[in-house]
C-alpha positions in Angstrom: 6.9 129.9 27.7 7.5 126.9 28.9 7.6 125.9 32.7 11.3 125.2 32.3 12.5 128.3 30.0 10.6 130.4 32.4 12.7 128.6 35.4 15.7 129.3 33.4 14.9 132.5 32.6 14.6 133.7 36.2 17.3 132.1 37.0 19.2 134.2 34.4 17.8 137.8 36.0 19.2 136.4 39.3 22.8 135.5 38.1 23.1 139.5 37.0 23.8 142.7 39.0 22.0 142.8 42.2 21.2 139.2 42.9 23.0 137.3 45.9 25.0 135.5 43.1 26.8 132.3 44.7 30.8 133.1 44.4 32.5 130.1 42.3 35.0 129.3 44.7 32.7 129.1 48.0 32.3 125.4 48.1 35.6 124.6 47.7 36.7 127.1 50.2 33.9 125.3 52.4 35.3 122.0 51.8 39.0 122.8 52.3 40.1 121.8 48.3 40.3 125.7 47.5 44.3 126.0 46.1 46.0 129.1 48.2 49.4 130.3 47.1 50.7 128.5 49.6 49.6 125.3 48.1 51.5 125.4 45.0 54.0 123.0 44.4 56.8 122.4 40.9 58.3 119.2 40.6 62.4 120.3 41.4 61.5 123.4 43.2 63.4 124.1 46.3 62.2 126.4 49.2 63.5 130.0 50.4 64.3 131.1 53.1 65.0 134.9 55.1 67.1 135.7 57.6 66.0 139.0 59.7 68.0 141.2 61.8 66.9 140.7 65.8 68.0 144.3 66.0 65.4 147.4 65.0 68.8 149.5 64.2 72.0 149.1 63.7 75.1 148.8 61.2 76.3 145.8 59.8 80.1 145.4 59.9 80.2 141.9 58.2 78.1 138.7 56.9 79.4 135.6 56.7 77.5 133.0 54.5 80.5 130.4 54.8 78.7 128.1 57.1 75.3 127.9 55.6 76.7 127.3 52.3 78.8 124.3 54.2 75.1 122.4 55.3 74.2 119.7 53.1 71.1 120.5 50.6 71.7 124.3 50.8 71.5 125.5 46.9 72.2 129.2 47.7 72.9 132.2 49.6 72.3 135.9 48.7 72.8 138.7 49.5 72.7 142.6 48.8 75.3 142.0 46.7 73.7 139.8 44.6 70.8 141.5 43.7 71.4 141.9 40.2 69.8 145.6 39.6 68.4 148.4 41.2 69.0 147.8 45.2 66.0 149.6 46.5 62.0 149.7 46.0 59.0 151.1 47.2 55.2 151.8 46.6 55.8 155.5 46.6 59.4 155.9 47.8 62.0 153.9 46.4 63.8 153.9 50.0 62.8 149.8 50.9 66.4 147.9 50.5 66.1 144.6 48.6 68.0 142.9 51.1 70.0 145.2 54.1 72.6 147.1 52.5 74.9 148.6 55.4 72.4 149.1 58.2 68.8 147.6 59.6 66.5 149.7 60.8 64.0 148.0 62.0 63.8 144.2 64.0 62.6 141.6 60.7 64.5 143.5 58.0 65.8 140.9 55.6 68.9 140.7 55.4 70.0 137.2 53.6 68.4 134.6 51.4 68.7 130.7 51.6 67.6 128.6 48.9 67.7 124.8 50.0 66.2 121.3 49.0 63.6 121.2 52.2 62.4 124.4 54.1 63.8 123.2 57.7 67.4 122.9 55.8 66.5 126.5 54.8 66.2 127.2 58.3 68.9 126.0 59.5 71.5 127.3 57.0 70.0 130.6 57.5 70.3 130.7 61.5 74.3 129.5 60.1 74.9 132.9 58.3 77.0 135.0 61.0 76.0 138.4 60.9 78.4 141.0 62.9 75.7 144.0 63.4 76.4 147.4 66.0 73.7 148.0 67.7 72.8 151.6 68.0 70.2 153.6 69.5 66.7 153.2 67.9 64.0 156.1 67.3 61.1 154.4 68.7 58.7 156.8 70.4 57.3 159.2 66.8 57.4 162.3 68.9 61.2 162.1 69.2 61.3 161.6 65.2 62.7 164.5 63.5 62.5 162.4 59.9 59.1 163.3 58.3 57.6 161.6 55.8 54.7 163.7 55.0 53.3 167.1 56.9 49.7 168.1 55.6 48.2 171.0 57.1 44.3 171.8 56.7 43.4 175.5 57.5 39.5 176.9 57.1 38.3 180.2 59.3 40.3 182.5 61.6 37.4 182.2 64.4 38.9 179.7 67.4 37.3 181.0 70.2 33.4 179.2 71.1 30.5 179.1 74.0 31.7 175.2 74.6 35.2 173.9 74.5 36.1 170.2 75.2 39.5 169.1 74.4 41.0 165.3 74.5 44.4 163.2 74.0 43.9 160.0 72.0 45.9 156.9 71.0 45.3 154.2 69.2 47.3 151.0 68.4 49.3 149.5 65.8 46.9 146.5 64.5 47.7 144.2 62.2 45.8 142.8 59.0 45.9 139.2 60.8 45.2 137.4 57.7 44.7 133.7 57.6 47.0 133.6 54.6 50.4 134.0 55.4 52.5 135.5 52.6 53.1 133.3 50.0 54.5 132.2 46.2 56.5 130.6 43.4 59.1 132.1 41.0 59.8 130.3 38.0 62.4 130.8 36.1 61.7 131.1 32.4 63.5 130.6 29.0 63.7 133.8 27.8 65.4 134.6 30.7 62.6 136.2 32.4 60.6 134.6 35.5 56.9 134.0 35.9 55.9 134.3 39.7 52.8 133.1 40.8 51.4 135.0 44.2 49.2 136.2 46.6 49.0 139.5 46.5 46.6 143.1 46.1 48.8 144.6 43.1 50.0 142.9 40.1 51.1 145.8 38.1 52.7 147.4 40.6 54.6 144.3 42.2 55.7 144.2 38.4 56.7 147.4 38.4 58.3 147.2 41.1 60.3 143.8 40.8 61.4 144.1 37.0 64.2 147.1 38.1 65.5 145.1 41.6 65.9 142.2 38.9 67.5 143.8 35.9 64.6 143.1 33.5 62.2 144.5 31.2 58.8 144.5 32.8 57.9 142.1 30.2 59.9 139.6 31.3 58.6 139.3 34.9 54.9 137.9 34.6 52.7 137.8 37.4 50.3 135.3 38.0 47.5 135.7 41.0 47.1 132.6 43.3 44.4 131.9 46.0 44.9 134.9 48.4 43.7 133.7 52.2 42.8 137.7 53.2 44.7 140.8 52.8 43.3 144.4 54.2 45.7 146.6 52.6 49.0 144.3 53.9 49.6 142.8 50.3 50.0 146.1 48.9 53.4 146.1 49.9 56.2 143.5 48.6 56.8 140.9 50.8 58.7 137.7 49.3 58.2 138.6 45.7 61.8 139.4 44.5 63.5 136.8 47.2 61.9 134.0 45.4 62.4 136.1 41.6 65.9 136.7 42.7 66.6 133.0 43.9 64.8 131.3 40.8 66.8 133.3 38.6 70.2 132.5 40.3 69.4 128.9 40.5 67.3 128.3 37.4 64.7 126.6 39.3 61.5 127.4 40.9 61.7 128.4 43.9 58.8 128.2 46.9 58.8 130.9 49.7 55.9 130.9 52.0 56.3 132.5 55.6 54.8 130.8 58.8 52.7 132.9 60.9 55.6 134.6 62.9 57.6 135.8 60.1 54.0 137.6 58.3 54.5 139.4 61.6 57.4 140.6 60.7 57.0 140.4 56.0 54.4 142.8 56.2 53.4 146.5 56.9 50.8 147.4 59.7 48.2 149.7 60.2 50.0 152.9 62.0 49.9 154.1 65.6 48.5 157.5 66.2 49.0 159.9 68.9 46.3 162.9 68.4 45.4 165.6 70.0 41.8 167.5 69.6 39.9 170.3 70.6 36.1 170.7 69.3 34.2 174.4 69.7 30.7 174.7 69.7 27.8 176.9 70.4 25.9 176.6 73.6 23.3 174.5 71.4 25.7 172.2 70.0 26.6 173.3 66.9 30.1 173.3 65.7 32.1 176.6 65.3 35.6 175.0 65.1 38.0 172.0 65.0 41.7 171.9 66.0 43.1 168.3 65.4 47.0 167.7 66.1 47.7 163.9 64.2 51.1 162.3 64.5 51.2 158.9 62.6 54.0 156.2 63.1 54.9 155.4 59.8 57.9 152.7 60.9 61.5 152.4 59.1 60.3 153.1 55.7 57.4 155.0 53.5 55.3 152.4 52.1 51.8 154.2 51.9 52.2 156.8 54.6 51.9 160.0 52.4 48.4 158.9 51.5 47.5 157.3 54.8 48.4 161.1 55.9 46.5 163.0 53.3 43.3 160.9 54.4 43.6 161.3 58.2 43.8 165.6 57.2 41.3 165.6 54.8 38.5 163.6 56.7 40.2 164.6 60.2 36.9 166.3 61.2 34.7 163.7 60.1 31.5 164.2 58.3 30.2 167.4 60.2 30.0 170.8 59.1 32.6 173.0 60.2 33.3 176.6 59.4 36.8 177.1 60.9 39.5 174.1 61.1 43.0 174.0 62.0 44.5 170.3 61.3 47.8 169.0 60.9 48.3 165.7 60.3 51.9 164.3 60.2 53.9 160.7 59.7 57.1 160.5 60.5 59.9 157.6 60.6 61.0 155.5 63.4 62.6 152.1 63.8 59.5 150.5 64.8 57.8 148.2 61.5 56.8 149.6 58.9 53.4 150.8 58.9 51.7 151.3 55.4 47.8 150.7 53.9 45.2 148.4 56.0 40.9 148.7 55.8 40.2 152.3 56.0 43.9 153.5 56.4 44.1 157.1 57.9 40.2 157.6 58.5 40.4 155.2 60.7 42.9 156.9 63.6 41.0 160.2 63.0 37.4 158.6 63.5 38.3 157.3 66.6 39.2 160.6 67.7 36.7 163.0 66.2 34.1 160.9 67.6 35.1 160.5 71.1 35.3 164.3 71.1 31.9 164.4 69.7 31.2 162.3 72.6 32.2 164.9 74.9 30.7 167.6 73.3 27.0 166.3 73.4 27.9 165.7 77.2 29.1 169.4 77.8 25.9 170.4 76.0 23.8 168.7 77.3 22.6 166.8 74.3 22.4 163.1 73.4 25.0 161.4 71.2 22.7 161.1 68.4 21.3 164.8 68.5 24.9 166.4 68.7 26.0 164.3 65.3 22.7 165.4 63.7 22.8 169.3 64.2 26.4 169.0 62.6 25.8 166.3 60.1 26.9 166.8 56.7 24.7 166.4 53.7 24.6 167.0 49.6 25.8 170.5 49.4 28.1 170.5 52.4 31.7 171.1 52.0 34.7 168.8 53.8 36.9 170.7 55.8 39.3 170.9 52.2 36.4 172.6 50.5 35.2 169.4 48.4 31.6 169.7 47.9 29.8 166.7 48.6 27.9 166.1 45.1 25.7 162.9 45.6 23.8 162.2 48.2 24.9 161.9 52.2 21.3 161.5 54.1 23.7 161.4 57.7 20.9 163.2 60.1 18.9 160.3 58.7 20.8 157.6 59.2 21.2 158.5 62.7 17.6 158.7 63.3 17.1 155.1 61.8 19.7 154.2 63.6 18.3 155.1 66.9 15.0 154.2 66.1 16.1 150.1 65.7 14.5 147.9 68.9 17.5 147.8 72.0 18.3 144.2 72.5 16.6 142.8 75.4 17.9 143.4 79.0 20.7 140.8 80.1 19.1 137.4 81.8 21.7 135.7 84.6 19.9 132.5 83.3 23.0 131.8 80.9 26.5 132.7 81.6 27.6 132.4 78.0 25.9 135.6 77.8 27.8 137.4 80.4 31.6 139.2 79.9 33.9 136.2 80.7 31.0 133.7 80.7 32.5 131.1 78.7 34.8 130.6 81.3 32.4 131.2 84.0 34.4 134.3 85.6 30.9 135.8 86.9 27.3 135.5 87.7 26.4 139.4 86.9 27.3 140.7 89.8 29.8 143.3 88.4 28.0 143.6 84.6 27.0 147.0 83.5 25.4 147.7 80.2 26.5 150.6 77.5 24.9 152.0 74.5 27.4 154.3 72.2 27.3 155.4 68.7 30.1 155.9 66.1 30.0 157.4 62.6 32.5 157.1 59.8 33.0 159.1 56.6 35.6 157.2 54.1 37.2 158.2 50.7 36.2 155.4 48.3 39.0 154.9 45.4 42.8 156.8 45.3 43.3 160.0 45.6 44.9 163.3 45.2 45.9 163.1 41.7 46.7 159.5 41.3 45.5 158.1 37.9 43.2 155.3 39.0 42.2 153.0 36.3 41.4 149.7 35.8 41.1 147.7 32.6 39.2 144.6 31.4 39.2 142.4 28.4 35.9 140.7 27.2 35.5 138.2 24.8 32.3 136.9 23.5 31.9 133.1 21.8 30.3 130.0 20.8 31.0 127.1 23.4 29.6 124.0 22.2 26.9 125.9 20.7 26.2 128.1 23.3 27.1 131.6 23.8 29.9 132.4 26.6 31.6 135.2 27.7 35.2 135.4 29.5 36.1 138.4 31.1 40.0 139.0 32.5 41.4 141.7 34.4 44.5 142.2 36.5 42.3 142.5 39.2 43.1 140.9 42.6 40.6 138.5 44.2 41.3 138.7 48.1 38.3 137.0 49.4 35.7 140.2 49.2 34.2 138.6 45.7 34.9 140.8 43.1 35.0 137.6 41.0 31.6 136.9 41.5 30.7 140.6 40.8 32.6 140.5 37.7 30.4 137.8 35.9 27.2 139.4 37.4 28.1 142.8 35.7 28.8 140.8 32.1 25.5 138.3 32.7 23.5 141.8 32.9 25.1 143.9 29.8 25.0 141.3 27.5 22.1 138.5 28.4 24.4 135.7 28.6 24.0 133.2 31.3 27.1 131.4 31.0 30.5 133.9 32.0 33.9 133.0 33.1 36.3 135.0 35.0 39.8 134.6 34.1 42.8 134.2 36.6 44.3 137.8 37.1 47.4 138.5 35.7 50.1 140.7 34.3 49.1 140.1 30.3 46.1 142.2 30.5 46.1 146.1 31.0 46.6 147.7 34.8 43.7 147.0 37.3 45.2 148.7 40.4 44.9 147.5 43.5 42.3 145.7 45.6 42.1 148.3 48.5 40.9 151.8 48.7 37.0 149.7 48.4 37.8 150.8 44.7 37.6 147.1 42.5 33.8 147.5 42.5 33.9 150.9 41.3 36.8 150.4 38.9 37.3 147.3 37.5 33.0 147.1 37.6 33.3 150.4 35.5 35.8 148.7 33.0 34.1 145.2 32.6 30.5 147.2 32.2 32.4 149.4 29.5 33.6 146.3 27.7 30.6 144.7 27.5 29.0 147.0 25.7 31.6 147.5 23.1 30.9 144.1 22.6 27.1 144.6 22.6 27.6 147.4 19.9 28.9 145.1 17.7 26.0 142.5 18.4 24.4 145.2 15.9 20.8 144.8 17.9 21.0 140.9 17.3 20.5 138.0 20.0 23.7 136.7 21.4 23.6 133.6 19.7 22.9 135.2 16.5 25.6 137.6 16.8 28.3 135.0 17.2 27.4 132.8 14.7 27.2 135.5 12.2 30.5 137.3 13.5 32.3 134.2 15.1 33.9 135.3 18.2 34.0 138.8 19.2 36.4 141.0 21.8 36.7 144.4 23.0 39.4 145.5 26.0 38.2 148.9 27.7 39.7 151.4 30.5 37.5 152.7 32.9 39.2 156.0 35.1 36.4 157.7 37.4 36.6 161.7 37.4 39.8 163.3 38.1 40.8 164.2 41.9 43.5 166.7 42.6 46.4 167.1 45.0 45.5 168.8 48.8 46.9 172.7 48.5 50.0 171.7 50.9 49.5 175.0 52.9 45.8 175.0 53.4 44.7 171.4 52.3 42.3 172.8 49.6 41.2 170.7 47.1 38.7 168.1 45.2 41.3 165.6 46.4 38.6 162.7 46.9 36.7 160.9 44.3 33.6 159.6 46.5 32.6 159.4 50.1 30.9 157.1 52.4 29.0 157.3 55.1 28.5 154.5 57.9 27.0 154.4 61.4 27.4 152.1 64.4 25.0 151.8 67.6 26.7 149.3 69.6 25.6 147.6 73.3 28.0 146.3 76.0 28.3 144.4 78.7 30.9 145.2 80.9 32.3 143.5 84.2 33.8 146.3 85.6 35.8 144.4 88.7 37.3 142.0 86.2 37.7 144.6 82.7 36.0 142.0 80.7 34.0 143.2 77.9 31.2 141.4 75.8 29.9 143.6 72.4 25.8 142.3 72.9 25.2 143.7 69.6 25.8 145.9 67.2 23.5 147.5 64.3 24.5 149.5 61.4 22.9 151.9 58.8 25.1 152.4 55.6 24.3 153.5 52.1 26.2 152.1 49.5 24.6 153.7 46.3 23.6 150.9 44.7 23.7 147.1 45.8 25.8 144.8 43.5 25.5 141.3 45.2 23.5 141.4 48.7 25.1 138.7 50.5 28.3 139.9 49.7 27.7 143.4 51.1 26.5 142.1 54.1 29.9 139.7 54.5 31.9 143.2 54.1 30.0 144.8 56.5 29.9 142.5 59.0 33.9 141.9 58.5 34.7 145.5 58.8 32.7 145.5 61.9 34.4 142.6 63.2 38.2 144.2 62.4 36.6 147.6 63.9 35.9 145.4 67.3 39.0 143.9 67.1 40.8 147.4 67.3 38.5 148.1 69.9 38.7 145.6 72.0 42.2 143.2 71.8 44.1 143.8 68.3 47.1 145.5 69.0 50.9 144.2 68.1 53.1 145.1 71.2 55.9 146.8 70.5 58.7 147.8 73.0 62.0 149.5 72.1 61.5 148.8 68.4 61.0 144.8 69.5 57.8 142.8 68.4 56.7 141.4 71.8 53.6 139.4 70.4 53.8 138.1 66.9 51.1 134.8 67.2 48.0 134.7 67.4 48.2 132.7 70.8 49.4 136.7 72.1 47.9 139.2 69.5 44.4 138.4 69.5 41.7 138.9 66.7 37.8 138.1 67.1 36.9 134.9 67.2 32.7 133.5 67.0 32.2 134.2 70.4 33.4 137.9 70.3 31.0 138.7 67.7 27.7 139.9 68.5 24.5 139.3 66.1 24.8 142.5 63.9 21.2 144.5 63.1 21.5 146.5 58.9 19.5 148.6 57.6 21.4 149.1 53.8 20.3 152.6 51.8 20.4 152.6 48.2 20.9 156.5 47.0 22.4 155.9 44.0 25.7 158.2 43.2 25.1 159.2 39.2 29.4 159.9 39.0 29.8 156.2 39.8 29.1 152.7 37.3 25.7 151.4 38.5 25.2 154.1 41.1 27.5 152.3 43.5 29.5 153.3 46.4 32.0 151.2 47.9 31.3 149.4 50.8 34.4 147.5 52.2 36.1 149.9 54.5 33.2 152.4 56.0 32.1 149.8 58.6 35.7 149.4 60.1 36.2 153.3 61.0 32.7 153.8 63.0 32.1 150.3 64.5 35.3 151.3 66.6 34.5 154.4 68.6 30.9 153.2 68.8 31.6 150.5 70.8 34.4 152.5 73.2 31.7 155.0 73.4 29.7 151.9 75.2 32.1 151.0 77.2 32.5 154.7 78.6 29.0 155.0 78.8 29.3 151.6 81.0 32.1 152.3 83.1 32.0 156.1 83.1 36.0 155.9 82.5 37.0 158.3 79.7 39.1 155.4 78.1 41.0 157.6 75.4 42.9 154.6 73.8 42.3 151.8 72.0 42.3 148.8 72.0 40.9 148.9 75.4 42.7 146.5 77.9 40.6 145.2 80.8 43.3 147.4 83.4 41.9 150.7 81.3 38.1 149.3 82.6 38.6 147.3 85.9 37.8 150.0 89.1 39.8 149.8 92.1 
């Protein structure tokens, strides 16, 4: 072989399925030429606008669109009475009005559309529209909520009585996805009298789905089209803008352009839900746990959106990954007027895990052990059995995680030398005199793919060919890229079934079969299981021959392929029994503090991680999901919380609701496992969300452990730290 065949050869081996693989938009999302749906642009398109009710409830008596139809350039104003079908929508509840019907019930519902030659024209005919609304009094606080969305109890054991009893009330905050993207997209009217819409979103099928009733058209007719998507974490699930801009198009015959500015994604998308729980963790005097009682209310916001599973999850993992023999849980989500709160990273698991492990905290103290020792006597393993009875089937090495995990080097002690280093530095608040230094640890266990029933599928289409005399292979799903890389992944999975260096990835859309949605740390798992399944249908009919050979005896070959991982079942509603969960993973944070205790400051020094994720696709871009879920796990921590009083959005920028910048995040220590699970494509186990569950108790366990306050909410606010 020559030198350069055997350069190309390894180069091919690298390309495939566990190779750092370089994703084909990096450079231009680098360089800034990357095209996001808010970048798209129709000669004769005009721009949409929505008006949203200041109020979080009341009725509306009347709306008058006489004097934004009066300013010049306005094309059109819509309401509820326009929508030309079904009025309502919703991901699992069709109870999500189009546009406000009689009432609002909650501050940012839309309420009227503007369609107008410039988007500040837009704006100002839709401040015109006179809108005579009765305020009334809004549910706010979720314990004064008598609407329920979903109650799922868990019950295991009659034995509630134990040597060592801690008990604790916890909270955590209503965080948002805080995407760079703000929603986003074009509708295009088209001649069969259908529309093709061309957004940013998680969902194509289901937006479809969704859409084609409100609209009065055959799914068929409304085609969906993915553009760049600048983030998402679960807040695209939802429908934002979609059928304002289909419905608009439509009325006007003309594209129409909708794209929100940073304030109104406040208020266009759903939110990761509040929680109020309350727990109380038995033991024996040795630390090993007898039983778990876990009260979780969840603030699901005016409408349903995702809550039902976000509910199911924080019951069926609401004990985490330890052994238990007796559990009573009861999780619940109820309605308020507050926003609607639906699917973000590690939805439900993530309110529980802060909980479970800040009792677990408190357990090791009243026993006597360290945090580390009281997680491994308890941890879970293959064998074990969830609190529903699920049997974990592949492997779970938790007690050794931990140990690896304690075992990684401590970062050095603090120097005074540079103030950059210190809490507050960067502004030079201190000189150390006030700085104390916490270790914590936090572990996660996360549901990987839907659940309870849901038929979870994705599909892919590949097509093998001759490209100027070389052999290429396209692959298209629906599937969503959102910035984690499942493009990349994609072509690495078809470069390693079928030899072939060269592979395209189509643009996602709505004329190949269903590929669900790019959440639940599924896509991997999913769409990786369809596109593998493809490819070797179209291997099988390479009869044994070379790829070149194949196509030029068969010309151009194709095979489309659904891939549906093993069935799941619902939770028993009385007793929360049940295989309800596909596949589990496990994560574990140390994290170190600095703390300045007189001013609350707080600077995460580092933060190290074990996590096993079966089998590793594309290195690099495990450790970018890894690291982002750490960072969003700090976030919730630390500073991400939208602040909400009386139903009323009191931060909605990112001047007031902060997120993570460089200098928040510390320099992160992994250590990766590869146990491969043999139910899964590859052996993998999906990776996206288990960082964001225990990267946020870990570090509030540090900051207890610095300040030696109990600090039983997050995020933490420096007045929660700062001693009198």
């Amino acid at each position: 072989m020559t030198e350069t065949a055997s350069r190309t050869a390894r180069e091919e081996r690298t390309l495939g399925v566990g190779a750092s693989a370089r994703r084909p938009d990096a450079t231009l999302k680098v360089t800034g030429e990357f095209a996001y749906a808010s970048d798209l642009w129709l000669d004769g398109m005009v721009w949409g606008v929505t008006l949203r009710s200041p109020h979080p409830s009341a009725w509306i008596r009347s709306i008058d669109i006489g004097p934004a139809l009066a300013v010049p350039g306005v094309r059109a104003v819509l309401t509820h009475e326009d929508v030309p079908g079904e009025k309502y929508y919703g991901l699992e509840l069709k109870d999500q009005p189009v546009l406000a019907v009689d009432q609002v019930r909650y501050q940012g519902e839309p309420v009227a559309l503007v369609a107008a030659d410039h988007p500040e024209t837009a704006r100002r005919a839709a401040a015109a529209i006179v809108v005579d609304y009765e305020p009334r009094e809004a549910v706010t606080d979720p314990r004064a909520s008598r609407d329920v969305v979903r109650y799922q109890p868990v019950r295991v054991g009659d034995t509630f009585e134990a040597d060592v009893v801690v008990t604790g009330e916890y909270e955590v905050g209503m965080q948002d996805q805080a995407f760079l993207g703000p929603e986003s997209g074009l509708a295009v009217p088209a001649e069969d009298g259908g529309v093709d819409l061309f957004i940013a979103t998680q969902w194509l099928h289901v937006d479809r789905d969704q859409l084609a009733p409100c609209l009065a058209l055959p799914p068929e007719k409304v085609r969906l089209t993915l553009s760049g998507v600048g983030g998402a974490f679960g807040a695209r699930e939802d429908l934002s803008m979609q059928v304002h801009a289909c419905m608009l198009a439509l009325r006007l015959n003309r594209p129409v352009k909708i794209v929100y500015g940073r304030e109104e994604s406040f208020f266009g998308h759903v939110h990761r839900h509040p929680a109020r729980m309350r727990y109380e963790h038995g033991a024996t005097r040795d630390g090993r746990l007898v039983y778990v009682k876990a009260d979780i209310l969840l603030d699901g916001g005016a409408y349903c959106s995702s809550s039902p599973a976000v509910v199911g999850n924080a019951a069926s993992l609401g004990a985490g990954p330890y052994v238990v023999p007796n559990v009573r849980v009861d999780a619940t989500g109820v309605y308020t007027n507050n926003p609607p709160c639906g699917a973000m990273r590690g939805f439900g698991a993530v309110q529980a895990c802060y909980a479970y492990e800040s009792q677990m905290d408190r357990l090791a103290a009243a026993c006597g052990l360290s945090p580390v020792e009281i997680r491994v006597r308890n941890a879970v393993s293959q064998g074990s059995a969830l609190i529903t009875g699920q049997v974990i089937d592949s492997p779970a090495p938790l007690a050794g995680m931990l140990r690896e995990l304690e075992a990684m080097p401590l970062p050095p002690p603090r120097s005074g030398a540079d103030l950059r280093s210190l809490p507050g530095g960067v502004s030079q608040t201190t000189h150390g005199e006030s700085v104390r230094r916490g270790v914590g640890y936090g572990v996660g266990i996360k549901n990987i793919c839907f659940s309870e029933g849901f038929d979870d599928y994705s599909t892919a289409r590949v097509r093998a060919e001759l490209v100027a005399g070389r052999p290429h292979v396209t692959v298209h799903t629906a599937a969503a890229e959102v910035g984690q890389g499942l493009v990349t992944v994609q072509a690495q999975i078809a470069r390693t079934e079928l030899g072939v260096e060269h592979v395209t990835v189509a643009t996602a859309d709505t004329s190949v079969g269903s590929a669900g949605s790019s959440s639940a740390s599924r896509q991997s798992y999913v769409t990786g299981g369809a596109v593998r399944a493809a490819c070797r249908a179209v291997l099988a009919r390479f009869e044994g021959l070379p790829a070149r050979e194949a196509l030029e005896k068969f010309g151009p070959i194709e095979e489309t392929r659904e891939y549906r991982h093993r069935p799941t079942r619902p939770m028993h509603p009385e007793t929360g029994q049940g295989d309800s969960h596909t596949q589990l993973a496990l994560c574990v944070h140390r994290a170190v503090v600095d703390v300045d205790v007189e001013l609350g400051l707080v600077k995460v020094v580092e933060l190290a991680a074990v996590q096993d994720v079966g089998r590793i696709l594309n290195p690099q871009q495990l450790e970018g999901q890894i690291h982002g879920g750490s960072a969003q796990g700090l976030g919730l921590a630390l500073m991400e919380e939208i602040r909400v009083r009386d139903g009323r959005v009191l931060n909605p920028s990112f001047t007031d609701y902060l997120i993570p910048t460089v200098l928040d995040m510390p320099p992160m220590t992994l250590k990766i496992l590869e146990n491969p699970d043999p139910a899964a494509p590859y052996g993998l186990r999906g990776a996206g969300e288990p960082p964001t569950l225990s990267s946020t108790p870990a570090i509030a366990a540090a900051v207890r452990a610095a300040t030696g306050r109990e600090l039983t909410r997050v995020p933490i606010r420096p007045e929660d730290i700062a001693l009198a």
